[in-house]
PQR file with spaces between the fields and no chain letter, atoms N, CA, C, O and H, PARSE charges and radii, in Angstrom:
ATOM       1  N    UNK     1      28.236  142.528   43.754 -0.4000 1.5000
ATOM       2  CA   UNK     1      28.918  143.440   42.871 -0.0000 2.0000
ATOM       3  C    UNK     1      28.761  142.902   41.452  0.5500 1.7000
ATOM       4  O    UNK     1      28.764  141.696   41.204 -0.5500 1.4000
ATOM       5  N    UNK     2      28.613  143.941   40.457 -0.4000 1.5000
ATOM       6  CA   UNK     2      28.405  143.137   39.294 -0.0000 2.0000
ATOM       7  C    UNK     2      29.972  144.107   38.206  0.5500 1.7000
ATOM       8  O    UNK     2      30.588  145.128   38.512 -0.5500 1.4000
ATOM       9  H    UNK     2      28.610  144.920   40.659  0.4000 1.0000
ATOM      10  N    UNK     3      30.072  143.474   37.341 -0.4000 1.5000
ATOM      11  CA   UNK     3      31.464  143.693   36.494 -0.0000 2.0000
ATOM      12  C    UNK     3      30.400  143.920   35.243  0.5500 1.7000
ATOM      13  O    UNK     3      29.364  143.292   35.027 -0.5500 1.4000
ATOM      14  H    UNK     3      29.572  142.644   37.093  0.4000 1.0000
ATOM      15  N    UNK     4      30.912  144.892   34.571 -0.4000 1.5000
ATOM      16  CA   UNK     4      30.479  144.586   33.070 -0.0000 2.0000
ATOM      17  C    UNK     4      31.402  144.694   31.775  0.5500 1.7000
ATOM      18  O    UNK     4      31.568  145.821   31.309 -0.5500 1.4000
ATOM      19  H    UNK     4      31.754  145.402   34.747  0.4000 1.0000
ATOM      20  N    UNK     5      31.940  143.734   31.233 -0.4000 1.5000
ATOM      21  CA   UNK     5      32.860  143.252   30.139 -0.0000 2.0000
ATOM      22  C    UNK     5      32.434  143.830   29.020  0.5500 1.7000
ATOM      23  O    UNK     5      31.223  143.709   28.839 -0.5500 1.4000
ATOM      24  H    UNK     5      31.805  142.818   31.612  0.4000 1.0000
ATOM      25  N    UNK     6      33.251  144.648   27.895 -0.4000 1.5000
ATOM      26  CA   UNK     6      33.426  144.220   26.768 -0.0000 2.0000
ATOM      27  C    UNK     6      34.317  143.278   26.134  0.5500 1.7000
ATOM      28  O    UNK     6      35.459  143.091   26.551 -0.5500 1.4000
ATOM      29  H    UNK     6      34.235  144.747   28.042  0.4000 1.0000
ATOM      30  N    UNK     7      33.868  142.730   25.221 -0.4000 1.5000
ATOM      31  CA   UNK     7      34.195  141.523   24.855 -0.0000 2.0000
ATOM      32  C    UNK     7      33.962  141.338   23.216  0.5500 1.7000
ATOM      33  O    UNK     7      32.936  141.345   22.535 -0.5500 1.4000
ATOM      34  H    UNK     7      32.940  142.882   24.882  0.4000 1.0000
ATOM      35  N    UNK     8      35.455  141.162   22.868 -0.4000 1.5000
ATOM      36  CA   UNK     8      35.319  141.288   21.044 -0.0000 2.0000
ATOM      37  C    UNK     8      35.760  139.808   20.946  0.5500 1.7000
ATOM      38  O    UNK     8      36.465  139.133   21.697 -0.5500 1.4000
ATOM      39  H    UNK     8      36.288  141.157   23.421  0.4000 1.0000
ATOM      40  N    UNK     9      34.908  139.408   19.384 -0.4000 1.5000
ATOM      41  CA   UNK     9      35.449  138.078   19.130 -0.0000 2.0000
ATOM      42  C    UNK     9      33.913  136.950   19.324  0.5500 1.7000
ATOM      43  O    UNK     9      34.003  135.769   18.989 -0.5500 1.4000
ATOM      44  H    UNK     9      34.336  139.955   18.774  0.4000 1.0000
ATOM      45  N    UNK    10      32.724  137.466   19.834 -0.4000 1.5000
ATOM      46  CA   UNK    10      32.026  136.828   20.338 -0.0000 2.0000
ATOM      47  C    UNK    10      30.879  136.731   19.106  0.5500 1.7000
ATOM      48  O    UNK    10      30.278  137.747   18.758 -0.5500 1.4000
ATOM      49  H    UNK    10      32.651  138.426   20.106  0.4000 1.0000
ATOM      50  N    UNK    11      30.621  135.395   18.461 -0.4000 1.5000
ATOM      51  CA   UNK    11      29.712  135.633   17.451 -0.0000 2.0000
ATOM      52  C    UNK    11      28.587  134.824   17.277  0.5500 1.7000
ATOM      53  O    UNK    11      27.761  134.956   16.374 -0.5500 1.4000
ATOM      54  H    UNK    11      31.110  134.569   18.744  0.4000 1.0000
ATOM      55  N    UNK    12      28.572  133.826   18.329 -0.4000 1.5000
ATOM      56  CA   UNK    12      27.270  132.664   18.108 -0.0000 2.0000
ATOM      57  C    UNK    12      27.256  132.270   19.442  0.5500 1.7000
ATOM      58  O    UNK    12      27.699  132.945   20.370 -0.5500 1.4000
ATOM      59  H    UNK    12      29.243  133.719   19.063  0.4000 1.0000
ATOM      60  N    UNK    13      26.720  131.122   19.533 -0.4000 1.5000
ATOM      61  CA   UNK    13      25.848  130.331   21.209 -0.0000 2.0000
ATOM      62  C    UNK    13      27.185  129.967   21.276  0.5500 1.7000
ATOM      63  O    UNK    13      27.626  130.779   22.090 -0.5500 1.4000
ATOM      64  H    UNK    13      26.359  130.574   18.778  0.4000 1.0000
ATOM      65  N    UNK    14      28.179  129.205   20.910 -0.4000 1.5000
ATOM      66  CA   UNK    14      29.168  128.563   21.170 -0.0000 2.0000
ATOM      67  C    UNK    14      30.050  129.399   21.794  0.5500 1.7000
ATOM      68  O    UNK    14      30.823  128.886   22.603 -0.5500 1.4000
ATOM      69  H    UNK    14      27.821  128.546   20.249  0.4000 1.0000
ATOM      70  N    UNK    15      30.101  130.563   21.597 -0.4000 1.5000
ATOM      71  CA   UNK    15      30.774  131.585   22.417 -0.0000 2.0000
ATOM      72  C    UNK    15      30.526  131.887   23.744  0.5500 1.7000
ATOM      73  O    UNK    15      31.317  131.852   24.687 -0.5500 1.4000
ATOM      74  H    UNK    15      29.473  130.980   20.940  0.4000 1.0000
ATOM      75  N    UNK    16      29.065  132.261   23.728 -0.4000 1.5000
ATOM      76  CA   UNK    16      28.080  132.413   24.734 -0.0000 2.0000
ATOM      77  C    UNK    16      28.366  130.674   25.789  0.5500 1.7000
ATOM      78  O    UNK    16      28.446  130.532   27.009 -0.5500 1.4000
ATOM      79  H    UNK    16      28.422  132.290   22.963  0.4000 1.0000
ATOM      80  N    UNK    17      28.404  130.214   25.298 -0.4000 1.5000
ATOM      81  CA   UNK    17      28.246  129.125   26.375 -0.0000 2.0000
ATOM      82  C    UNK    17      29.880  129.447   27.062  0.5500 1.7000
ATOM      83  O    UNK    17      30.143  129.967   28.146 -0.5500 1.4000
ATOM      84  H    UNK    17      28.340  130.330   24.307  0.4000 1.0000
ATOM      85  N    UNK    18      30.667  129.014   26.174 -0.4000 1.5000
ATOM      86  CA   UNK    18      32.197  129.019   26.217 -0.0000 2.0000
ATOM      87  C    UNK    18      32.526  129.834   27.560  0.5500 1.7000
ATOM      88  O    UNK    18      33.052  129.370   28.572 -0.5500 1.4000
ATOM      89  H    UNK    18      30.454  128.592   25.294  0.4000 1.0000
ATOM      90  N    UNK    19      32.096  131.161   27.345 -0.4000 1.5000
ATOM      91  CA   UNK    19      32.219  132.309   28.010 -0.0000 2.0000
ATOM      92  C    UNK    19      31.318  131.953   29.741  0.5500 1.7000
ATOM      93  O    UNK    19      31.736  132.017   30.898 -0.5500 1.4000
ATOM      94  H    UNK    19      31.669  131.539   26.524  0.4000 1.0000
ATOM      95  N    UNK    20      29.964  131.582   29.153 -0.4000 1.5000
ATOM      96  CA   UNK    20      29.481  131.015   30.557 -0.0000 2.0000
ATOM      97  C    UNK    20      29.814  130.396   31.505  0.5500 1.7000
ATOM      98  O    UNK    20      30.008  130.712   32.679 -0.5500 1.4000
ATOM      99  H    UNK    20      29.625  131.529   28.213  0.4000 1.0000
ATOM     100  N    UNK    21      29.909  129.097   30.738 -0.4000 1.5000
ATOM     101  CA   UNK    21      30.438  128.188   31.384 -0.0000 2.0000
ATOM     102  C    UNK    21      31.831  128.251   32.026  0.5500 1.7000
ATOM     103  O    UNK    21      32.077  127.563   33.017 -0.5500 1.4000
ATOM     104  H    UNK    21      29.752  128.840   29.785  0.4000 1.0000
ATOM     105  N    UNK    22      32.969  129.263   31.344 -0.4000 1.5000
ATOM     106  CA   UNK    22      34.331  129.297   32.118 -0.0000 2.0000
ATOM     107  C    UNK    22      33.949  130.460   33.400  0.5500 1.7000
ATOM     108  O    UNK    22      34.430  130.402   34.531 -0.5500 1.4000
ATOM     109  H    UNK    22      32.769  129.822   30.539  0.4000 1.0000
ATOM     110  N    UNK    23      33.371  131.078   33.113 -0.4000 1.5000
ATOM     111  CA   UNK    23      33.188  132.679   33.912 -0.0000 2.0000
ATOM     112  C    UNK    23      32.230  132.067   35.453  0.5500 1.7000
ATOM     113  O    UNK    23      32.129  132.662   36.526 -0.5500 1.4000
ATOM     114  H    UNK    23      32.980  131.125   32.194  0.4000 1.0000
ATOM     115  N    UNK    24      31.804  131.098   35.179 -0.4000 1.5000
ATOM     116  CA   UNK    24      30.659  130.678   36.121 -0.0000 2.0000
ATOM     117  C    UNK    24      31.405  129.827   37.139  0.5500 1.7000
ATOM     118  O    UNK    24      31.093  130.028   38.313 -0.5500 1.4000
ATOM     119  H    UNK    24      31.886  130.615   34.308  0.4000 1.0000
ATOM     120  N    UNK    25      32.641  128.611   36.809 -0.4000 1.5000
ATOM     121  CA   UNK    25      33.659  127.950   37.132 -0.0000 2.0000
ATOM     122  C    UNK    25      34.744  128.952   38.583  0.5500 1.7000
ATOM     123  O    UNK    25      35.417  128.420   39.465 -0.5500 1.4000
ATOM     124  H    UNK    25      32.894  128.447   35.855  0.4000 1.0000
ATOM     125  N    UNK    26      34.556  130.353   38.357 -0.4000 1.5000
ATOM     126  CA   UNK    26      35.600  130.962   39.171 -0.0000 2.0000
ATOM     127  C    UNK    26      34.582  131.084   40.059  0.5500 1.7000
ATOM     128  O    UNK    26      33.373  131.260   39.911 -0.5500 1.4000
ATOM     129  H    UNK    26      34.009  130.785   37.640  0.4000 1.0000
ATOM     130  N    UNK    27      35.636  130.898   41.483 -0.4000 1.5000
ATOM     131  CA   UNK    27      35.057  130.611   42.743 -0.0000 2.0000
ATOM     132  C    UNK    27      34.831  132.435   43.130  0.5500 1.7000
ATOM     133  O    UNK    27      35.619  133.349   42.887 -0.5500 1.4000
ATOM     134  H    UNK    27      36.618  130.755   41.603  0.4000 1.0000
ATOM     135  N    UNK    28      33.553  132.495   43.761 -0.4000 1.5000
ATOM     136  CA   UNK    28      33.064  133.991   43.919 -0.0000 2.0000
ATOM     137  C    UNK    28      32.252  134.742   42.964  0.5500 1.7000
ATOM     138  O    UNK    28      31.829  135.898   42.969 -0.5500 1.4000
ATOM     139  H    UNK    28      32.913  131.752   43.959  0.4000 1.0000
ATOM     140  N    UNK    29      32.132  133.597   41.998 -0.4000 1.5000
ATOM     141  CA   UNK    29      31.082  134.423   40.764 -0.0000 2.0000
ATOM     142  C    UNK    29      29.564  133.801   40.940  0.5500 1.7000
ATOM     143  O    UNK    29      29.445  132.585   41.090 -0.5500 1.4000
ATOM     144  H    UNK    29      32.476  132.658   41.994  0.4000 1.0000
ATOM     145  N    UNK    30      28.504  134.588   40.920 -0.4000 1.5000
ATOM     146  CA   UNK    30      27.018  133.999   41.156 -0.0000 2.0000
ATOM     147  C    UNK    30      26.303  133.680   39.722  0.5500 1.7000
ATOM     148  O    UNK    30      25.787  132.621   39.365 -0.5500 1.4000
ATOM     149  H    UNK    30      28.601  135.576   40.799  0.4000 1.0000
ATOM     150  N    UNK    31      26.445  135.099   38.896 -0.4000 1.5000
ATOM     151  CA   UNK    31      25.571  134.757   37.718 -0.0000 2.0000
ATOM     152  C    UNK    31      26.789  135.598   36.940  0.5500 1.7000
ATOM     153  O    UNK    31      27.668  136.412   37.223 -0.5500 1.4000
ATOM     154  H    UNK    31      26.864  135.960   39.186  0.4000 1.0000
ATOM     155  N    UNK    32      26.156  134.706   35.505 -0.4000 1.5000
ATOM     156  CA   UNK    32      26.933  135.564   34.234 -0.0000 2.0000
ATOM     157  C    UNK    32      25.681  135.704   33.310  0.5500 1.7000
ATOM     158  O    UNK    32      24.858  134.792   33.220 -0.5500 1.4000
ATOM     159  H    UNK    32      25.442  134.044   35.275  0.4000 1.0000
ATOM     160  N    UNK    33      25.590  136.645   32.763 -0.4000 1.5000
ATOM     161  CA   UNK    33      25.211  137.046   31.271 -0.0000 2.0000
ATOM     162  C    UNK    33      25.676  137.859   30.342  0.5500 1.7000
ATOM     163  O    UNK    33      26.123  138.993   30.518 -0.5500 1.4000
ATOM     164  H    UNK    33      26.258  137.386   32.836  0.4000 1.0000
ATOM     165  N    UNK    34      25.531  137.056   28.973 -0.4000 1.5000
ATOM     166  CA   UNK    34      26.174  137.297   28.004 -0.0000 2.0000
ATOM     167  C    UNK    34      25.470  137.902   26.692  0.5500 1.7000
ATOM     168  O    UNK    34      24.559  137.299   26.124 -0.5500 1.4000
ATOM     169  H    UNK    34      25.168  136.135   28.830  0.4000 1.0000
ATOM     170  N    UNK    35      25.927  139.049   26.289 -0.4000 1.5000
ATOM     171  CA   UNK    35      25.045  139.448   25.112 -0.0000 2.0000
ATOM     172  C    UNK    35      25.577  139.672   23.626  0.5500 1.7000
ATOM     173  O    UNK    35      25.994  140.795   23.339 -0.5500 1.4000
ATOM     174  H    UNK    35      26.667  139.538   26.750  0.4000 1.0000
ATOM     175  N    UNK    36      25.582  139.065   23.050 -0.4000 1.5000
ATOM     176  CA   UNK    36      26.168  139.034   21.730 -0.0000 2.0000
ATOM     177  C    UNK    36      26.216  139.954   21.205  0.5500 1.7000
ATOM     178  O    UNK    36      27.217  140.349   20.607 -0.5500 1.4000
ATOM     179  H    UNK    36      25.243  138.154   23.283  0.4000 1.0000
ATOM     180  N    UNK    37      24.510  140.898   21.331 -0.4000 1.5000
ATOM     181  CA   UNK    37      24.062  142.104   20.324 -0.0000 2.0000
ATOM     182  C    UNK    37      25.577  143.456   21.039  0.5500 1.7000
ATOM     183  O    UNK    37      26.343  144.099   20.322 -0.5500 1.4000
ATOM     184  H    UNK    37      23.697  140.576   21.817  0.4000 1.0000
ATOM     185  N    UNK    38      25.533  143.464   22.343 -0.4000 1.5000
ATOM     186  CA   UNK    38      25.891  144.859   22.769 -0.0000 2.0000
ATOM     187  C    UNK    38      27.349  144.132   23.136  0.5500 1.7000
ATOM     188  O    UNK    38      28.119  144.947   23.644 -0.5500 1.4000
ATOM     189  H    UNK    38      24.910  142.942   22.926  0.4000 1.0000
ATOM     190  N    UNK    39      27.860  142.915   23.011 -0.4000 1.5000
ATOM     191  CA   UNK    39      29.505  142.423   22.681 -0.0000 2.0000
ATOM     192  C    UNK    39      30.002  142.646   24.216  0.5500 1.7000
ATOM     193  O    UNK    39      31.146  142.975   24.530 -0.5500 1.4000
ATOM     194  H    UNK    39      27.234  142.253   22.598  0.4000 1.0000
ATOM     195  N    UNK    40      28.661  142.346   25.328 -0.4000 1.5000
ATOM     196  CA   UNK    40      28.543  142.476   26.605 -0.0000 2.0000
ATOM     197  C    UNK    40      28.788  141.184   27.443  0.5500 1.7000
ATOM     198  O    UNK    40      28.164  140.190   27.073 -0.5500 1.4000
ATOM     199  H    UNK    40      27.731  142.079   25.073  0.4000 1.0000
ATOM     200  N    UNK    41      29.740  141.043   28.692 -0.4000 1.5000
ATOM     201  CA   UNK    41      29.585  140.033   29.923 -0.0000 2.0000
ATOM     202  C    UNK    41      29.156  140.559   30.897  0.5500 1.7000
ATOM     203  O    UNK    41      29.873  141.462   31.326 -0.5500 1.4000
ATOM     204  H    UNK    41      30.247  141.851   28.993  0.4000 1.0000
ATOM     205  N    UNK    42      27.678  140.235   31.789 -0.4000 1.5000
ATOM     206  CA   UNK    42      27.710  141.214   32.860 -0.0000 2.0000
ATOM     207  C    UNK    42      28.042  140.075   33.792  0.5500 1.7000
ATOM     208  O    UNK    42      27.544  138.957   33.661 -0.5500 1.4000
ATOM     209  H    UNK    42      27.096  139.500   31.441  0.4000 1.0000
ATOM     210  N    UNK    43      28.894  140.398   34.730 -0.4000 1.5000
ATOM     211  CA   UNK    43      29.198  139.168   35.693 -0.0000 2.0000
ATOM     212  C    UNK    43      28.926  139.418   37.299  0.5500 1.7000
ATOM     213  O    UNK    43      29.657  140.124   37.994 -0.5500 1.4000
ATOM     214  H    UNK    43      29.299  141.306   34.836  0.4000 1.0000
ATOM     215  N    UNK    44      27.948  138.838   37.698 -0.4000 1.5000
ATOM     216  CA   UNK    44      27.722  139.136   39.498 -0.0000 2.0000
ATOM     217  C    UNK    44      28.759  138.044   40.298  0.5500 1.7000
ATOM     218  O    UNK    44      28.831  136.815   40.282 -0.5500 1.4000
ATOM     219  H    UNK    44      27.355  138.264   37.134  0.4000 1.0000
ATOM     220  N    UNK    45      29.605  139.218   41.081 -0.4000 1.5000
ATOM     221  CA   UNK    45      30.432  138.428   41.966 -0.0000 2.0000
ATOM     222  C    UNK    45      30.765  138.737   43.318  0.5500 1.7000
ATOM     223  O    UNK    45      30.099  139.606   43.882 -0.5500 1.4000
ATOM     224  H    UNK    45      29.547  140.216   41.095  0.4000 1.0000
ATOM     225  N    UNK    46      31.729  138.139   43.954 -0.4000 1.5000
ATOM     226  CA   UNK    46      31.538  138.756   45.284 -0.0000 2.0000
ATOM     227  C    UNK    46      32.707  139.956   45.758  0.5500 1.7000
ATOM     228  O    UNK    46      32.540  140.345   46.914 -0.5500 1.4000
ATOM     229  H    UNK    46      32.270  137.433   43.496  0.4000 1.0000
ATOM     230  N    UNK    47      33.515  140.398   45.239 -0.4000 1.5000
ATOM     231  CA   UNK    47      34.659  141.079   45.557 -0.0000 2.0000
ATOM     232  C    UNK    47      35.688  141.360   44.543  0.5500 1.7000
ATOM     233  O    UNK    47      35.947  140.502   43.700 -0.5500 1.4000
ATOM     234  H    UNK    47      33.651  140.083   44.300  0.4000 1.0000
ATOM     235  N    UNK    48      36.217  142.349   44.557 -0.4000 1.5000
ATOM     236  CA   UNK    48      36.940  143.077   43.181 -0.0000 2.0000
ATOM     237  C    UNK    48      38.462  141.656   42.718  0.5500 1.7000
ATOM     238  O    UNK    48      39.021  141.499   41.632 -0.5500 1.4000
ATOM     239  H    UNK    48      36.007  143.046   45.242  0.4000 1.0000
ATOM     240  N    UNK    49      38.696  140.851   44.110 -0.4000 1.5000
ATOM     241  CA   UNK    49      39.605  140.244   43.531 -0.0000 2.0000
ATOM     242  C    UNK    49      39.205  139.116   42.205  0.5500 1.7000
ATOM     243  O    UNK    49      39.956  138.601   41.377 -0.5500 1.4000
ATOM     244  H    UNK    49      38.241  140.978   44.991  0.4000 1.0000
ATOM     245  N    UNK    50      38.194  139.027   42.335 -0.4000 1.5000
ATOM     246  CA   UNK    50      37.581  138.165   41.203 -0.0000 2.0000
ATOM     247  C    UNK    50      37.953  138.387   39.906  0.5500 1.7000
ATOM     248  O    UNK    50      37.982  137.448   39.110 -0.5500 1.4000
ATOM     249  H    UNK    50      37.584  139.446   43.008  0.4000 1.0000
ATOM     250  N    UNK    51      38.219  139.423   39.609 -0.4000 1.5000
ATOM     251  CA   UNK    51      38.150  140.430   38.195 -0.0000 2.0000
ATOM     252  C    UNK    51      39.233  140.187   37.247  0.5500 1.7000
ATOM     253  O    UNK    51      39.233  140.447   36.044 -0.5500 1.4000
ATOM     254  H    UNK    51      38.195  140.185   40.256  0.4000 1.0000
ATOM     255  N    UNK    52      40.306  139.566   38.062 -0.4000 1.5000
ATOM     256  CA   UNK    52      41.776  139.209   37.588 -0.0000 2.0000
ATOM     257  C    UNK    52      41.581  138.075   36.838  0.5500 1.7000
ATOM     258  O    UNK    52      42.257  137.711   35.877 -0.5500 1.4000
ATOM     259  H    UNK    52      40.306  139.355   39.040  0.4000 1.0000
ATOM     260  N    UNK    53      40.587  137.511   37.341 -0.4000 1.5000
ATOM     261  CA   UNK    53      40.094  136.432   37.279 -0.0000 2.0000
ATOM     262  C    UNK    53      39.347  136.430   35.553  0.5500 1.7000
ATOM     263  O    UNK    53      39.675  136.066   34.424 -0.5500 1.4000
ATOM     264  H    UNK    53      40.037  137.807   38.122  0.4000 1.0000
ATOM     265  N    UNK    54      38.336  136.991   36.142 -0.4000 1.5000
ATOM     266  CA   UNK    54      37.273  137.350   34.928 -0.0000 2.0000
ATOM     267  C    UNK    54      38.220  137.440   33.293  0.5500 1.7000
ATOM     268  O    UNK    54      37.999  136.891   32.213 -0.5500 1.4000
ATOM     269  H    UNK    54      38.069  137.287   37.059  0.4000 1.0000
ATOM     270  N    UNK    55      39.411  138.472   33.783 -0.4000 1.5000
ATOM     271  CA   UNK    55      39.974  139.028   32.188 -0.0000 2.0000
ATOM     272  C    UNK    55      41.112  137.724   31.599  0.5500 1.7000
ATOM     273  O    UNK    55      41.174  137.352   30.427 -0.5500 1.4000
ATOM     274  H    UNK    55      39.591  138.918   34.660  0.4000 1.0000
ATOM     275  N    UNK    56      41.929  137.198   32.721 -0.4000 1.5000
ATOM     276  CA   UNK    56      42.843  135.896   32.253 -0.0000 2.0000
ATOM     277  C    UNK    56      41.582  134.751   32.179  0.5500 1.7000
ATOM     278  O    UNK    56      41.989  133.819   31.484 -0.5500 1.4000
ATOM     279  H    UNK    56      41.878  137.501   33.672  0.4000 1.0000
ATOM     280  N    UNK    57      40.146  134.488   32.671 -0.4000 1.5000
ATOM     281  CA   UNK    57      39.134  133.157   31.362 -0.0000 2.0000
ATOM     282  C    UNK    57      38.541  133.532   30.250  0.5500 1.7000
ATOM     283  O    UNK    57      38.069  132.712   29.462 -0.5500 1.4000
ATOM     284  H    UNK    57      39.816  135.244   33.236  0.4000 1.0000
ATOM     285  N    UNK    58      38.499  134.968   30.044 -0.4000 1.5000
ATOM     286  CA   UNK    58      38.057  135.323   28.557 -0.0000 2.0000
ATOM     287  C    UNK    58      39.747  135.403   27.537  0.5500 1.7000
ATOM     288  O    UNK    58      39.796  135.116   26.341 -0.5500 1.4000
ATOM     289  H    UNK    58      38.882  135.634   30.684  0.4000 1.0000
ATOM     290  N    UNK    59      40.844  135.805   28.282 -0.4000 1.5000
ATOM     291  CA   UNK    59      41.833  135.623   27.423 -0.0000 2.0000
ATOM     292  C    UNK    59      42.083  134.776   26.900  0.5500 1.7000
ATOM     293  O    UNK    59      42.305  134.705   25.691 -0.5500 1.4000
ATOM     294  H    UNK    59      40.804  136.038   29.254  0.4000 1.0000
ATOM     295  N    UNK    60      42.125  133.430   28.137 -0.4000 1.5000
ATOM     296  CA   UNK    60      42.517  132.027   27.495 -0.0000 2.0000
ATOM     297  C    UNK    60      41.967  131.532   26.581  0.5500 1.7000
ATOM     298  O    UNK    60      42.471  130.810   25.721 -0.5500 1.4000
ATOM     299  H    UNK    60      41.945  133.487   29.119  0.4000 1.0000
ATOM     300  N    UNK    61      40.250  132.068   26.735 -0.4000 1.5000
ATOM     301  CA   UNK    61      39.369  131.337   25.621 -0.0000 2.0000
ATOM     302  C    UNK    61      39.311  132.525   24.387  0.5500 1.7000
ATOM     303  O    UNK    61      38.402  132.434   23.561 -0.5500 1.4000
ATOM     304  H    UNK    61      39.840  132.655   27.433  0.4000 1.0000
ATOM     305  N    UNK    62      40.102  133.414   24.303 -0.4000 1.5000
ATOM     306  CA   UNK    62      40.396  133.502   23.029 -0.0000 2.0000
ATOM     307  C    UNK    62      40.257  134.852   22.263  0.5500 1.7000
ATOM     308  O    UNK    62      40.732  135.250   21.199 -0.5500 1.4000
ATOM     309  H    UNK    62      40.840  133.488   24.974  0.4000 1.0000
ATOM     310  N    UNK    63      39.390  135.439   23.239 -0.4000 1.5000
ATOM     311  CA   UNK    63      38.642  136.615   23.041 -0.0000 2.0000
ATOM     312  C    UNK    63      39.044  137.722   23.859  0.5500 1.7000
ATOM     313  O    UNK    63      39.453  137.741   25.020 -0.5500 1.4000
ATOM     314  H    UNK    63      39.005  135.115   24.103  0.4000 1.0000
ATOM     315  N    UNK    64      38.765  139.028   22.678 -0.4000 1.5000
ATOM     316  CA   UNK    64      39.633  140.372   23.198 -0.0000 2.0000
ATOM     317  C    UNK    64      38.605  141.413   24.362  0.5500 1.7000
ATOM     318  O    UNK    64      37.634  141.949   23.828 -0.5500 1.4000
ATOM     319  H    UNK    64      38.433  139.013   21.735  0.4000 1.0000
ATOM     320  N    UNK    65      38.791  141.654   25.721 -0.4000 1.5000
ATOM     321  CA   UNK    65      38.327  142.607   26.051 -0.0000 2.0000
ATOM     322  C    UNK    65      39.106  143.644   25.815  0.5500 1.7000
ATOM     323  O    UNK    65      40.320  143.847   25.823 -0.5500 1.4000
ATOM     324  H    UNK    65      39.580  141.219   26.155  0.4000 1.0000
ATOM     325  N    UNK    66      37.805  144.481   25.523 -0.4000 1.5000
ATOM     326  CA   UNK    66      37.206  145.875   24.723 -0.0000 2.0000
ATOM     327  C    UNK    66      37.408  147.078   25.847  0.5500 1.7000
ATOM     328  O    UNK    66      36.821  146.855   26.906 -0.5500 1.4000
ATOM     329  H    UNK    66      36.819  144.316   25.516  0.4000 1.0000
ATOM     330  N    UNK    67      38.216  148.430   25.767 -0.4000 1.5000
ATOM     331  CA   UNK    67      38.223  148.947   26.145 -0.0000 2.0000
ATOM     332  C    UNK    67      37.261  150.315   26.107  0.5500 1.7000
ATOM     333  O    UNK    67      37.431  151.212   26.932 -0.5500 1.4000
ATOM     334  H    UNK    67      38.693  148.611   24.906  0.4000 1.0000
């Protein structure tokens, strides 16, 4: 299953990693990618409970998902 995030707040590699590296950490997630240009997370995971997941490690780290 893949999720796809908007995500405000995101402006260089340091973000991009930030975002990787926490999103990649939750148990049930396979791949993340991150796109600066389109303010995009696409996240492959295994099951919708993940997702709770997904929106409280982009909160903590700081950044607004985009409705």
């Amino acid at each position: 299953m893949t999720t796809v995030l908007k995500v405000g707040g995101m402006s260089c590699s340091h973000c991009t990693n930030a975002i990787t590296t926490a999103l990649s950490a939750i148990a049930g997630v396979s791949a993340v990618h991150v796109s600066l240009e389109k303010k995009e997370v696409h996240v492959n995971h295994t099951d919708e409970t993940v997702i709770d997941n997904l929106y409280k490690s982009i909160d903590e780290l700081g950044f607004d998902i985009l409705y």
